[in-house]
Each structure stands twice: as C-alpha cells, then as structure tokens.
C-alpha positions in Angstrom: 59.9 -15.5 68.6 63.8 -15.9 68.1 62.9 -19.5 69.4 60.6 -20.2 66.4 63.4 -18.2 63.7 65.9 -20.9 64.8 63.6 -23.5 64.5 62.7 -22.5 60.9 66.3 -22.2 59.8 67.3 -25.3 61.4 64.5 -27.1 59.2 65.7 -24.9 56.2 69.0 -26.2 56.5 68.6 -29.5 56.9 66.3 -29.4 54.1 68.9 -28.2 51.9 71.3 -30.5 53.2 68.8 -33.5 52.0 68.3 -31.6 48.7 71.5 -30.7 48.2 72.7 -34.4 48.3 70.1 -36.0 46.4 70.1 -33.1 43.7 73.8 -33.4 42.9 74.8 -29.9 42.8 78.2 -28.8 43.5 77.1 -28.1 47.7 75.3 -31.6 47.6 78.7 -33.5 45.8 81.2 -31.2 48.2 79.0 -32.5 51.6 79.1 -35.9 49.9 82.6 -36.0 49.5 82.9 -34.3 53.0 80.7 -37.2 54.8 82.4 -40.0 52.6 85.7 -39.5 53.3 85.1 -39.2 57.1 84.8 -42.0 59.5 81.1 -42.1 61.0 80.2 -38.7 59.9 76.5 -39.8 58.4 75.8 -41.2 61.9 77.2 -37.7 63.9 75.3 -35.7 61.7 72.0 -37.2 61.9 72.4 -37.5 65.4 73.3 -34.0 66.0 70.9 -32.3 63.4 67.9 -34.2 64.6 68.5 -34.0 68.3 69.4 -30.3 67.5 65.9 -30.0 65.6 63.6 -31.9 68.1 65.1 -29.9 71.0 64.4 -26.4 69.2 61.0 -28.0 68.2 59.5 -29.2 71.3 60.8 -25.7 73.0 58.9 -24.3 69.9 55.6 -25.6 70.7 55.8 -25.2 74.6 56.9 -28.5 75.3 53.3 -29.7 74.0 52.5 -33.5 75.0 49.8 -35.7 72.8 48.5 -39.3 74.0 49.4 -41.7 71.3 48.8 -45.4 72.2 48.2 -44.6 75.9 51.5 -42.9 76.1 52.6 -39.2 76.7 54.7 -38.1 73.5 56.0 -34.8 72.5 54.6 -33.6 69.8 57.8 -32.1 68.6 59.8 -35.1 68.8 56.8 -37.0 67.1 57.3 -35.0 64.2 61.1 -35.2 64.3 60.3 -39.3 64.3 58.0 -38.9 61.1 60.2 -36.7 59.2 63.2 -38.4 59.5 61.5 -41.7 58.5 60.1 -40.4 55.5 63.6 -39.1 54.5 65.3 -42.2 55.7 62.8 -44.5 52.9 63.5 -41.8 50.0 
C-alpha cells in the first residue's frame, strides 16, 4: 500500500511540476528560473523523475508484463513511455 501512496505522489508531483511551468505561476516561473540557469538540469530531471516514476510504477503493478508487437513490455514502463510523449508534444 505505501508502494502505491508513493506512486500517487510521485505522479502528483510531477504533474504539478508540468502545470506549474506551463501555467506561469510564481512555483512554475521560480522552477523555470531554477532549470534555466542550470547547465543540463531539464535533461537530469526528466531522467530522474521518469526513471523514478516507472520504477515505483512497475513495482506498483507487480512487475506486470503485456505482449506488444511480439515483445514482453512492462506495463508500467509502457505507460511511463506514453505519458511522457504526450507531455513532450504539448
């Protein structure tokens, strides 16, 4: 159960993160400041939030496997894959 909390407030956060940003209130300017004026920080932080998130989310849902063109995929890391391409073309 404490598996699936984190799992939920890692999504929370990095949904607020995303809204934050594109919103333009004053948390979404100060993490766009933050991220601007440090060298490869947008790169670090997608690669840690995401790897963060599809680790808690293939632990949440047992580590659950689908076929998907013949191959073995995670489910969790399948829906890491589609969420961060539909926030990547927004």
């Amino acid at each position: 159960m404490l598996l699936k909390i984190l799992t939920g407030l890692a999504f929370l956060t990095f949904g607020f993160v995303i809204y934050s940003v594109a919103a333009l209130n004053p948390a979404g300017v100060a993490i766009k400041a933050l991220i601007s004026s440090t060298p490869f920080a947008d790169k670090f932080i997608h690669f840690f939030m995401l790897a963060t998130f599809a680790l808690l989310l293939n632990a949440s849902f047992c580590h659950k496997k689908i076929s998907f063109g013949g191959w073995q995929v995670l489910f969790g890391s399948l829906l890491v894959g589609f969420g961060i391409t539909l926030e990547e073309c927004s």
